[in-house]
Backbone bond lengths (Angstrom), bond angles and torsions (degrees), N, CA, C in turn:
res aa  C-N    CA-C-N  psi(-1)  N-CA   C-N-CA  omega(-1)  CA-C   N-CA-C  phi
1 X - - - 1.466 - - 1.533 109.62 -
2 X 1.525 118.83 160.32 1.182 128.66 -172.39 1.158 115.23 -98.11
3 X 1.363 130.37 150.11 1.739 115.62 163.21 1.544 122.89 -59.52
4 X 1.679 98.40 -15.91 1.469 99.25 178.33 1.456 106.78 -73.52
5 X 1.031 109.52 -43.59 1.589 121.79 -177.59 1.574 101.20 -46.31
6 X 0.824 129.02 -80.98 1.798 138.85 -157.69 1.134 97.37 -48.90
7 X 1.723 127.43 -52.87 1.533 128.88 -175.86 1.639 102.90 -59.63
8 X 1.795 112.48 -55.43 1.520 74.99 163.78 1.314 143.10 -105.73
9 X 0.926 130.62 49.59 1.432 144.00 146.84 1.131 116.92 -89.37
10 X 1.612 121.24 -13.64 1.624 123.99 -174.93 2.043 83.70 -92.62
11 X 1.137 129.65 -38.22 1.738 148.14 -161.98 1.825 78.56 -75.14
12 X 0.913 134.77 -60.50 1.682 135.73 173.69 1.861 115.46 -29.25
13 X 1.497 101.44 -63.01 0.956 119.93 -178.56 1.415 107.86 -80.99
14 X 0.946 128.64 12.55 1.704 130.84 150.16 1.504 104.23 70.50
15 X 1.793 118.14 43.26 1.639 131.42 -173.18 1.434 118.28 -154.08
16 X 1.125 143.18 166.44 1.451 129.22 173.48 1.721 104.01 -100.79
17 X 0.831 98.22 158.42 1.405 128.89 -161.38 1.802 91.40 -74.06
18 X 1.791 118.04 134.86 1.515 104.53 175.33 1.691 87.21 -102.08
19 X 1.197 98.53 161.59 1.842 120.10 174.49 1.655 115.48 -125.46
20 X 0.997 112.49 95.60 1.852 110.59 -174.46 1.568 123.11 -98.02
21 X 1.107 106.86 105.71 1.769 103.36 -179.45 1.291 117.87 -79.21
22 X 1.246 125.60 166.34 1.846 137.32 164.21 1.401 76.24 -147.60
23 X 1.476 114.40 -172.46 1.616 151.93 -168.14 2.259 84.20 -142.00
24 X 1.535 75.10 135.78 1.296 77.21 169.35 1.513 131.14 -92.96
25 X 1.020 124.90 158.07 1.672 123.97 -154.66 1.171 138.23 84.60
26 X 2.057 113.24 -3.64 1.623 130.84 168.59 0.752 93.72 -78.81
27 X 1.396 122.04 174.50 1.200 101.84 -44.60 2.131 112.00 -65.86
28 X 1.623 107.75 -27.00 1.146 100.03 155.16 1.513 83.78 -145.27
29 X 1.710 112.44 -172.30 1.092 102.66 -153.09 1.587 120.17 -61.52
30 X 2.160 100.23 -51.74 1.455 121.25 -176.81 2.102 104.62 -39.75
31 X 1.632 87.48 -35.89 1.560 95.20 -167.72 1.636 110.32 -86.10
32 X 0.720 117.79 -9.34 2.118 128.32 150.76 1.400 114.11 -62.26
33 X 1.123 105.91 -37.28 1.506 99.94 -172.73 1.259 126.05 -97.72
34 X 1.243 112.81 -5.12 1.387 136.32 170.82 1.632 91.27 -91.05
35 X 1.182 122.03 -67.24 1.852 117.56 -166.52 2.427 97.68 -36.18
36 X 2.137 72.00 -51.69 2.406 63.74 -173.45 1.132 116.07 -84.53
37 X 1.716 127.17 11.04 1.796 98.87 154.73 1.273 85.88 -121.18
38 X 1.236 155.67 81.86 1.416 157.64 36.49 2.011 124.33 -16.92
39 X 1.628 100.95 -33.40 1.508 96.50 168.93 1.556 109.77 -93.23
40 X 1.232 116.07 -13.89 1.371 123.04 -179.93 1.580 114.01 -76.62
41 X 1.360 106.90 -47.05 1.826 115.67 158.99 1.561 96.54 -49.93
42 X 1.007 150.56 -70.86 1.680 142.95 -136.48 1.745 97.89 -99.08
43 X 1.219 122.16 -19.13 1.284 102.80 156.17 1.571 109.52 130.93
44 X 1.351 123.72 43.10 1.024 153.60 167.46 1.882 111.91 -67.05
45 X 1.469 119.70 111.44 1.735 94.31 -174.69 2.018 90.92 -100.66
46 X 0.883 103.08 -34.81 1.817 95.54 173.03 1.398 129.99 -104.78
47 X 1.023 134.28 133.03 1.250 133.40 160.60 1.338 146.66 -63.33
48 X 1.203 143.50 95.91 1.473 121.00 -163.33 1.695 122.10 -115.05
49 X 0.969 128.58 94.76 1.673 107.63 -156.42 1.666 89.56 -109.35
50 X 1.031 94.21 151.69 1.540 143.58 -170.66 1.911 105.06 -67.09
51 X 1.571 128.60 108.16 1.904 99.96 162.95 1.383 87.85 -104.37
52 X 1.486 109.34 129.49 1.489 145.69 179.14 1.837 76.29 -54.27
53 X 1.516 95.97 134.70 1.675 119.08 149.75 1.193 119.47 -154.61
54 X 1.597 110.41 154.37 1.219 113.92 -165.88 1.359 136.35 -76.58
55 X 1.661 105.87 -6.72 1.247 135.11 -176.02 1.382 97.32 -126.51
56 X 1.378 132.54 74.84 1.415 120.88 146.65 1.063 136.93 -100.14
57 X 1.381 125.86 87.09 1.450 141.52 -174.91 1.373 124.84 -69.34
58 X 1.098 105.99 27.96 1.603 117.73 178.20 1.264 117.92 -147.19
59 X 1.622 115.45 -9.95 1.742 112.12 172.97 1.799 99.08 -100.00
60 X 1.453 98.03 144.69 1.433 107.34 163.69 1.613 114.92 -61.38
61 X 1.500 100.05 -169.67 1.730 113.10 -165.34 1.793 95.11 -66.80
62 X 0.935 76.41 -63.16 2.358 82.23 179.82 1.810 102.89 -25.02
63 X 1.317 112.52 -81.73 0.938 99.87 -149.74 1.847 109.31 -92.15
64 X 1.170 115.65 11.92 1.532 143.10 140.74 1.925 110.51 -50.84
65 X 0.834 104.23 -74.24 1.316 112.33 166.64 1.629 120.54 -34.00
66 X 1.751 113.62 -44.07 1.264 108.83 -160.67 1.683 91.91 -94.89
67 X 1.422 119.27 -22.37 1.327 107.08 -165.57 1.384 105.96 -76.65
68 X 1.342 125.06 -31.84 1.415 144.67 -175.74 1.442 94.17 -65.33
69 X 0.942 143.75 -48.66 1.690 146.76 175.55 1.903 103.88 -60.13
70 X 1.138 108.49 -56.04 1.808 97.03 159.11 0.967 116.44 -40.92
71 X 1.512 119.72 -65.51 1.432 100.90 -142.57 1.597 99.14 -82.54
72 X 1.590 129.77 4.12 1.254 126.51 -163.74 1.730 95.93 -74.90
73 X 1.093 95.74 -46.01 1.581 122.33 173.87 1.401 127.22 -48.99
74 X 1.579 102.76 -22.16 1.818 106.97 -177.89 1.314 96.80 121.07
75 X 1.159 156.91 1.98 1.631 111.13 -154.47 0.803 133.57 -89.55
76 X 1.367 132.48 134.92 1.516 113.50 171.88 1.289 110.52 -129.48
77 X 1.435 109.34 176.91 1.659 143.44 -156.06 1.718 73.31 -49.97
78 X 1.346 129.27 -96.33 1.325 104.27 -176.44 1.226 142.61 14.69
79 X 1.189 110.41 -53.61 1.905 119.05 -160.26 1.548 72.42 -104.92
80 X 1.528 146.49 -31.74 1.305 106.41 177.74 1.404 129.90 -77.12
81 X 1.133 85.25 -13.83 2.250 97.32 179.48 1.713 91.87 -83.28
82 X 1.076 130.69 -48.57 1.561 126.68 179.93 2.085 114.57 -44.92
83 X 1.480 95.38 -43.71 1.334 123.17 176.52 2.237 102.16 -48.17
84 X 1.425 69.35 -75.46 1.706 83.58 176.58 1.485 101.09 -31.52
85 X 1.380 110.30 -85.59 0.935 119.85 -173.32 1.581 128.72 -22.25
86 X 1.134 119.19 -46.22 1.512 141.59 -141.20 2.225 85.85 -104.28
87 X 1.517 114.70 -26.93 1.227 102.60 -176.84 1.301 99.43 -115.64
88 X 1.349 132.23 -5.06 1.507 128.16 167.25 1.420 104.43 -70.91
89 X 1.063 122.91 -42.44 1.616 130.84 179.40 1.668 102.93 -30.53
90 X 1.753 139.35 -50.05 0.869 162.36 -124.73 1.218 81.14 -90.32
91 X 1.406 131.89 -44.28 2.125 112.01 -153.15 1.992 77.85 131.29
92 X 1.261 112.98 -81.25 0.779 151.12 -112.84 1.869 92.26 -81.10
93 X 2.289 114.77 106.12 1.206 96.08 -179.23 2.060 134.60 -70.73
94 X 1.100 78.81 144.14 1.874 87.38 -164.68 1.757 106.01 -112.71
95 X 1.439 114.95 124.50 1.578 135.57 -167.95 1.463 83.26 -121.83
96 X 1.686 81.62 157.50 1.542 101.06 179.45 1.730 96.94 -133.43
97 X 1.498 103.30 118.42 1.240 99.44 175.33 1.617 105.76 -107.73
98 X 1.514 96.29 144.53 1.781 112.91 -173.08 1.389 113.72 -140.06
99 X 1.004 112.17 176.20 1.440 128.71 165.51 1.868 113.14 -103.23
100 X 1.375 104.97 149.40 2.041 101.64 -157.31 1.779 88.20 -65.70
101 X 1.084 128.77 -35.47 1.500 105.71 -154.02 1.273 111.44 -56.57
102 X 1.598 130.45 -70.66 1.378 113.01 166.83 1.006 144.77 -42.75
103 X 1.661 123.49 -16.08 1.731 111.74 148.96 1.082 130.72 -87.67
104 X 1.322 133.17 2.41 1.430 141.69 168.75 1.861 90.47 -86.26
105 X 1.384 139.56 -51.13 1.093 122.56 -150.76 2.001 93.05 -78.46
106 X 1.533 90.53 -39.55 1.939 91.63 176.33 1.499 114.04 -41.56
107 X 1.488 126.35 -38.77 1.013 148.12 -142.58 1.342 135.37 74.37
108 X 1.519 124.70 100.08 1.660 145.61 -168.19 1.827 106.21 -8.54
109 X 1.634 106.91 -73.83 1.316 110.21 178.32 1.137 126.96 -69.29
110 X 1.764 113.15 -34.71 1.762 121.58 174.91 1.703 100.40 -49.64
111 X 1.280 119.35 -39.24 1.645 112.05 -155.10 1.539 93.97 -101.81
112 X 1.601 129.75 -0.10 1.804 104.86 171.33 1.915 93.77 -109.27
113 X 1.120 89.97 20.55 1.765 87.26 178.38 1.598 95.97 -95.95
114 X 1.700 102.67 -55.90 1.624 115.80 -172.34 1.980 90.61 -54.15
115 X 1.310 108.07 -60.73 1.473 75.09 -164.72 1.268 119.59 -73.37
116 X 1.227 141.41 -5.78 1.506 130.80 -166.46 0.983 81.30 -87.97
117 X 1.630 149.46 -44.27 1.672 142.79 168.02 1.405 112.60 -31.08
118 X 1.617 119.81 -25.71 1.473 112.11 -147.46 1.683 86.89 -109.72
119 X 1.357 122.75 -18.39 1.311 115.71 -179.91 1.737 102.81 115.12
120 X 0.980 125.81 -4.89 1.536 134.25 161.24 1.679 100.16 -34.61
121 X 1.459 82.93 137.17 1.643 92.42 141.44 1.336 137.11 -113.22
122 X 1.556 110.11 -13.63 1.783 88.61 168.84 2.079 78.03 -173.82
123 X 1.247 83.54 -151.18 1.807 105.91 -177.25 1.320 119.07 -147.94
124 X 1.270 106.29 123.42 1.796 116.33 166.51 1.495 102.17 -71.24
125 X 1.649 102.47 142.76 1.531 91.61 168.62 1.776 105.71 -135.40
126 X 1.232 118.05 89.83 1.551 86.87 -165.90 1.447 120.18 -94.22
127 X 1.574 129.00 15.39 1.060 137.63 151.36 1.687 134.82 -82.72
128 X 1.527 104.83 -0.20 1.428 114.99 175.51 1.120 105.18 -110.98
129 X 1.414 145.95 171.46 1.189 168.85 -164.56 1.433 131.10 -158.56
130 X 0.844 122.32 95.68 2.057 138.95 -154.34 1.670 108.54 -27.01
131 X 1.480 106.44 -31.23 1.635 98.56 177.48 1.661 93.83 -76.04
132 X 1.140 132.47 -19.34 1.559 120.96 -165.98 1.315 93.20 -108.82
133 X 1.537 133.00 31.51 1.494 113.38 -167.64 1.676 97.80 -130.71
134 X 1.140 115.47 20.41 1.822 124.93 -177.97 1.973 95.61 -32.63
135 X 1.373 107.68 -79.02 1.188 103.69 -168.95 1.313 131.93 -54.05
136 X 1.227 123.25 -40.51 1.261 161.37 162.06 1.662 95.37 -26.36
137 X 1.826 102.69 -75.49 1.658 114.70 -179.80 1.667 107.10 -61.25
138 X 1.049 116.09 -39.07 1.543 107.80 -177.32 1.454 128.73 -65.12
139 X 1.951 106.03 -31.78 1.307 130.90 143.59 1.354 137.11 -8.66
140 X 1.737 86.14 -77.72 0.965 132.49 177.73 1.933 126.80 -62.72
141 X 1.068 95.31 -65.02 1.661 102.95 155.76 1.354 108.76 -52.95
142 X 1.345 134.05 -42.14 1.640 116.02 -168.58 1.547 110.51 -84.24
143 X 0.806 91.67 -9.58 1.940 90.19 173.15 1.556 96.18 -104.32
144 X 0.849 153.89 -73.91 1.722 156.91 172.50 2.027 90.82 131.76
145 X 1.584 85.12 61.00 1.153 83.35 138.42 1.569 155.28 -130.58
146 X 1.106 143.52 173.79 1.405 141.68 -164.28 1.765 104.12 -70.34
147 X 1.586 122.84 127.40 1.199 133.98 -166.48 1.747 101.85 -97.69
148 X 1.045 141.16 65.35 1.460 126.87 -158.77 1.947 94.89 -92.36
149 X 1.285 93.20 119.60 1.614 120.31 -178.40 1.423 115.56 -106.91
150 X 1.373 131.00 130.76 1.700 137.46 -179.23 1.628 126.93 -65.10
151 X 1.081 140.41 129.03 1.415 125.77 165.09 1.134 98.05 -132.80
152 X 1.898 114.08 146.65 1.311 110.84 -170.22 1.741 97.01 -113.45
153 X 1.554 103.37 -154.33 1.651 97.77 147.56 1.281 125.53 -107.50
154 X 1.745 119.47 32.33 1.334 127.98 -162.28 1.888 82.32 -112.64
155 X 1.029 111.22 -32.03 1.461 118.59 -175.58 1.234 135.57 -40.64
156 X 1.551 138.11 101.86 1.311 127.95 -140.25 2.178 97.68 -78.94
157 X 1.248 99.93 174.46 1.952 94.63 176.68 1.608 93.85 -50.03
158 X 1.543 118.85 -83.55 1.622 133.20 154.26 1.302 85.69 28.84
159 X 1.652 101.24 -111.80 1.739 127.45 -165.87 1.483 90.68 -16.16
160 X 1.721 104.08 -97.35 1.455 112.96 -161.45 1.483 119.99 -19.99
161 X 1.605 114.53 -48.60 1.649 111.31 -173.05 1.397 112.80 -76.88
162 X 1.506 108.30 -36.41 1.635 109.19 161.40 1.684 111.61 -35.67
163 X 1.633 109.33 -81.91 1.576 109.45 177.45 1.307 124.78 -18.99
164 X 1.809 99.06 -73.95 1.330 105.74 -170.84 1.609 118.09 -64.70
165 X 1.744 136.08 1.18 1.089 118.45 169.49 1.298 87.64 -93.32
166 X 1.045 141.65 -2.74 1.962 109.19 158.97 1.016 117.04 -96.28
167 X 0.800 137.30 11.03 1.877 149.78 179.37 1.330 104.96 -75.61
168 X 1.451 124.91 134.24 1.243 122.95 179.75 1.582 99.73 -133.10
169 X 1.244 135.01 144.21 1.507 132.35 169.30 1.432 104.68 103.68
170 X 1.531 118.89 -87.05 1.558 121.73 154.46 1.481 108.05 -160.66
171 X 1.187 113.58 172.35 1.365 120.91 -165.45 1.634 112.13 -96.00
172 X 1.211 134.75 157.05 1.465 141.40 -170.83 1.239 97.09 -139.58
173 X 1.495 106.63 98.03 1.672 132.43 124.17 1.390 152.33 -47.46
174 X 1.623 102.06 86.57 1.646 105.47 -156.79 1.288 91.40 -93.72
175 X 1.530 108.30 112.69 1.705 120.36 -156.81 1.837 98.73 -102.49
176 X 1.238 131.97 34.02 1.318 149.13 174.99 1.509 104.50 -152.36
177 X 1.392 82.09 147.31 1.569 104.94 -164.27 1.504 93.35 -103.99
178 X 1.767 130.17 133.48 1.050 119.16 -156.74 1.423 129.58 86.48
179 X 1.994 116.25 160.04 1.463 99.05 171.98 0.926 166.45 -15.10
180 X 1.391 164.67 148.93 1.343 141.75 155.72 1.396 122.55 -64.01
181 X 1.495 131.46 172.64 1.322 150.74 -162.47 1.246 141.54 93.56
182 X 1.306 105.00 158.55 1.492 102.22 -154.12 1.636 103.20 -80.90
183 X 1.401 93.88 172.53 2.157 104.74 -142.88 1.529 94.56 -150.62
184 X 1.494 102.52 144.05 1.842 110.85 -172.92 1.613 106.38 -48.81
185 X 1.913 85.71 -45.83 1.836 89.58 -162.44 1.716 106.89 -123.20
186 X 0.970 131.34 141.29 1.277 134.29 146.89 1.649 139.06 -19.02
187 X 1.641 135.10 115.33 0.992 114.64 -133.14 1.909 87.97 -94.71
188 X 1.712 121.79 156.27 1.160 124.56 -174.30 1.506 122.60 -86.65
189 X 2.233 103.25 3.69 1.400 119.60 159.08 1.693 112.04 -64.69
190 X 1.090 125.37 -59.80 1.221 140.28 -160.16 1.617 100.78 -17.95
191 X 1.767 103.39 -74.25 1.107 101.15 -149.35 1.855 114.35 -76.62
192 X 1.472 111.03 -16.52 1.442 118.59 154.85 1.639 115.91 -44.84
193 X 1.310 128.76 -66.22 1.240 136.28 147.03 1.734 123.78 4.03
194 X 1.470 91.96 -101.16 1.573 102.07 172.67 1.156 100.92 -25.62
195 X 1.878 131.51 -80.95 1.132 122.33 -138.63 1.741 104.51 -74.78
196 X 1.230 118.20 -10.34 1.474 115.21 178.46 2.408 97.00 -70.22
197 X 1.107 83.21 -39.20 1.867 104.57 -152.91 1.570 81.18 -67.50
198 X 1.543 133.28 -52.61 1.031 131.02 165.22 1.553 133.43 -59.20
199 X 1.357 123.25 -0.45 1.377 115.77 178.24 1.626 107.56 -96.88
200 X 1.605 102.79 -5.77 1.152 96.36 -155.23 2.210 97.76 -110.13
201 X 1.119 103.92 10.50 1.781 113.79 -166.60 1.305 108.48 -155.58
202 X 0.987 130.12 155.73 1.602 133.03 153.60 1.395 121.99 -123.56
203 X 1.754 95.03 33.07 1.332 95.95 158.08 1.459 113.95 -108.32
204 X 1.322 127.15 159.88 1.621 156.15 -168.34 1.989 89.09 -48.66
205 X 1.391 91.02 127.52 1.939 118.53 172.00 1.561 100.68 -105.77
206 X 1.631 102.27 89.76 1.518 99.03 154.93 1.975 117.90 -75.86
207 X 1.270 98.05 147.03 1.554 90.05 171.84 1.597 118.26 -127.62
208 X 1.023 97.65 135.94 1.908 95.76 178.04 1.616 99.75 -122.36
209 X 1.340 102.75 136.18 1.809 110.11 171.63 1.043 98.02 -156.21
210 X 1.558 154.76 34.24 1.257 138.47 156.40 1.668 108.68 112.96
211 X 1.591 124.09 10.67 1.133 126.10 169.39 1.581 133.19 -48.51
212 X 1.660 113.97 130.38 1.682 84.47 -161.19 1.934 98.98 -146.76
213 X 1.962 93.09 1.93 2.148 92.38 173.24 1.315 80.74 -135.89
214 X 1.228 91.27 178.69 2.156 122.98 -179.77 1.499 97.13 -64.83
215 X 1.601 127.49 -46.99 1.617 107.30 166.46 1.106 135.17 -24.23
216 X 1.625 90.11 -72.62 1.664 91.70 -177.97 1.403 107.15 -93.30
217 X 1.141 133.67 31.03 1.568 120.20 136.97 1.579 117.22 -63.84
218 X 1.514 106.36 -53.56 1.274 136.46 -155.78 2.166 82.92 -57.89
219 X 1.311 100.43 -62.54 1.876 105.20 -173.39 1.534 100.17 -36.48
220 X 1.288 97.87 -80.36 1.746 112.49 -172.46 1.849 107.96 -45.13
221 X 1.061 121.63 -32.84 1.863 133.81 165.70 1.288 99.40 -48.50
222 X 1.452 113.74 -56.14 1.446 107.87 -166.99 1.687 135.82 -53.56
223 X 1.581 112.41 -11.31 1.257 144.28 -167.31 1.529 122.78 -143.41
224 X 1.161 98.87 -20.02 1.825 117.78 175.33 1.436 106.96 -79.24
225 X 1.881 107.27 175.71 1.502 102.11 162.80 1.347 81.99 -111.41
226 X 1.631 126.29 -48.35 1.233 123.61 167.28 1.211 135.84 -115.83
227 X 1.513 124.49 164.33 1.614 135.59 -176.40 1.345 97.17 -94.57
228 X 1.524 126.05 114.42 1.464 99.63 169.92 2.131 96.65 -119.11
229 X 1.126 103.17 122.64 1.334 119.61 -177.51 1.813 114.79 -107.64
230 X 1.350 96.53 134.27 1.524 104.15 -163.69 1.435 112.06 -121.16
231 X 1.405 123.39 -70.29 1.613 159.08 -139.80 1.560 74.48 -91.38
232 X 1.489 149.99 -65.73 1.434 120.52 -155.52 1.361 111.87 -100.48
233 X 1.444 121.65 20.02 0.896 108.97 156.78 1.680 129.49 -109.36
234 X 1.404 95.01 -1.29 1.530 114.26 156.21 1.240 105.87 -67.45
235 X 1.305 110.56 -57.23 1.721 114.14 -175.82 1.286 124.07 -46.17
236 X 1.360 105.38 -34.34 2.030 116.39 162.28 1.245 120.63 -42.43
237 X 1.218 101.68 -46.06 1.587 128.31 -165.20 1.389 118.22 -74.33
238 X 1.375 110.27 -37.30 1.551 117.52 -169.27 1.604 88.76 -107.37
239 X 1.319 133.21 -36.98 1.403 125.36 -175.99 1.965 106.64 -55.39
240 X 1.204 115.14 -12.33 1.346 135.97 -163.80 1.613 131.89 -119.87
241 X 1.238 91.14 -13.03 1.503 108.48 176.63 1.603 130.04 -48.92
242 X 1.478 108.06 142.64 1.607 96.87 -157.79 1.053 113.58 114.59
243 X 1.753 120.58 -58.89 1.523 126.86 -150.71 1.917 85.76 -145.08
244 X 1.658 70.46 96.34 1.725 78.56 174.73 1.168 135.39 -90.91
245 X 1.706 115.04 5.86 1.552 137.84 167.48 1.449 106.97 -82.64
246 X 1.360 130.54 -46.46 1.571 125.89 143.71 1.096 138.45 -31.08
247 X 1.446 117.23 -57.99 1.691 139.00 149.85 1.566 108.13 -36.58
248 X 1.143 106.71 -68.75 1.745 91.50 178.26 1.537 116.00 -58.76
249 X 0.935 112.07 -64.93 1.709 125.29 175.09 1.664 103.20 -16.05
250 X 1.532 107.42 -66.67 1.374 119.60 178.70 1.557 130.09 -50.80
251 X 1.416 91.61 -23.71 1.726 118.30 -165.99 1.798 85.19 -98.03
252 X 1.027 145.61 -49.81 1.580 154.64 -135.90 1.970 81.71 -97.37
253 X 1.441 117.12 -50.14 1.431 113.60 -164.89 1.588 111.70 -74.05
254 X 1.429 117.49 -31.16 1.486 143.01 -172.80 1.937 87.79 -68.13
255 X 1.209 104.05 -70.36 1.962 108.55 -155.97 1.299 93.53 -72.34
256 X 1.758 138.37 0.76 1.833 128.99 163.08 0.710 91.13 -78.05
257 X 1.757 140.34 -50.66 1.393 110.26 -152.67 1.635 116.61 -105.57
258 X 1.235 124.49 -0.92 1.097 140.50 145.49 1.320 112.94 -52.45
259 X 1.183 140.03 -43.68 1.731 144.62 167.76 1.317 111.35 -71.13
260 X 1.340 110.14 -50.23 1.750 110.10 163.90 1.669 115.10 -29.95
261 X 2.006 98.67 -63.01 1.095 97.31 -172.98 1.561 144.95 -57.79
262 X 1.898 105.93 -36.07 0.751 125.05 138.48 1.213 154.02 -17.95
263 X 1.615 100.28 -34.45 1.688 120.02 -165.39 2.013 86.13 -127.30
264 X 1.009 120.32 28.74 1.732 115.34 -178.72 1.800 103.09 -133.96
265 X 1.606 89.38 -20.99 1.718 91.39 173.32 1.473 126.91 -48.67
């Protein structure tokens, strides 16, 4: 299945679509993949897993923390295509969002072959940018996979329509300026955003800004196609560590009411 698909079938059901990240290899790997079809049981419609790098200059401390715990552990691109694999199996489409250095060093085409092999549907990239993404798109098109491209609120009209005609699947709106993680309140860019990000595509506006209860799913639902939530569901994970029947539990109670919220917008 596609990411387009789930958004609309989530657009069917008259709700926005939720999107749940981990990094692959948290808490270790076997135990990642259990945490994301544990969010996929409670009601997760996309998947997004995480390749741990050592330089990520765009995730907050949370999910800094969990990738740094991978890679302490070993991980590699391997266990993230295995990852894929192991939660695409579910129905359920699964993206791998990264940073370019490890797929340029993996090699551009070797790694959209491995993942469309692994059952992927496409790639977040939020350190590339579509005029710098030649290989990437050419990649990308030959496997049929999903191109997921960034718009912020720093983003000129220009930018945004540039992005979103290379965007394939739906587009991701990082509606905060700055790091990732989850935040008391909801940011008052977001919904300016979308409707710019939306005049210019009619494909599906995921949004991420630091969402972390069924409230503010339900807010960000109200204007979104999707919620995509990251930072508290790491935070489950590490708030829990040790006792990984807790950890799930916590992770299983977090993605109900996050789907609730979603589906109350």
């Amino acid at each position: 299945m596609t990411t387009r698909t789930a958004f609309d079938k989530a657009k069917a059901d008259g709700r926005a679509a939720l999107v749940g990240y981990l990094p692959a290899g948290f808490p270790d790997v076997d135990g990642g993949i259990e945490a994301l079809r544990a969010m996929v049981a409670a009601g997760c419609d996309v998947i997004e897993i995480g390749l741990p790098y050592s330089d990520p200059v765009m995730d907050g401390p949370t999910i800094q923390a969990a990738a740094q715990q991978a890679l302490d552990r070993g991980v590699r691109t391997s266990d993230v295509l295995r990852t894929v694999e192991a939660v695409a199996a579910t129905g359920v489409p699964t993206v791998v969002m990264t940073y370019w250095n490890p797929v340029e060093k993996y090699g551009v085409d070797r790694f959209a072959r491995d993942l469309a092999s692994a059952g992927g549907a496409g790639l977040i990239t939020p350190d590339i940018t579509p005029d710098y993404a030649d290989a990437w798109i050419g990649a990308a098109d030959a496997h049929d996979l999903d191109k997921i491209f960034l718009v912020a609120p720093s983003s000129t009209d220009e930018r945004i329509a540039m992005t979103t005609a290379a965007c394939r699947g739906f587009v991701y709106a990082t509606a905060v300026m700055g790091v990732t993680g989850a935040r008391t309140t909801t940011s008052d860019l977001a919904a300016p955003l979308v409707a710019r990000t939306k005049s210019t595509t009619d494909l599906p506006v995921g949004v991420g800004l630091g969402v972390s209860n069924g409230d503010q799913a339900a807010a960000v639902a109200a204007y979104a196609d999707g919620v995509i939530v990251g930072s508290a569901f790491v935070r489950a994970l590490l708030d829990h560590a040790g006792d990984r029947s807790a950890a799930l539990g916590a992770l299983t109670t977090l993605t109900e009411d996050l789907a609730a919220g979603v589906r109350r917008a």
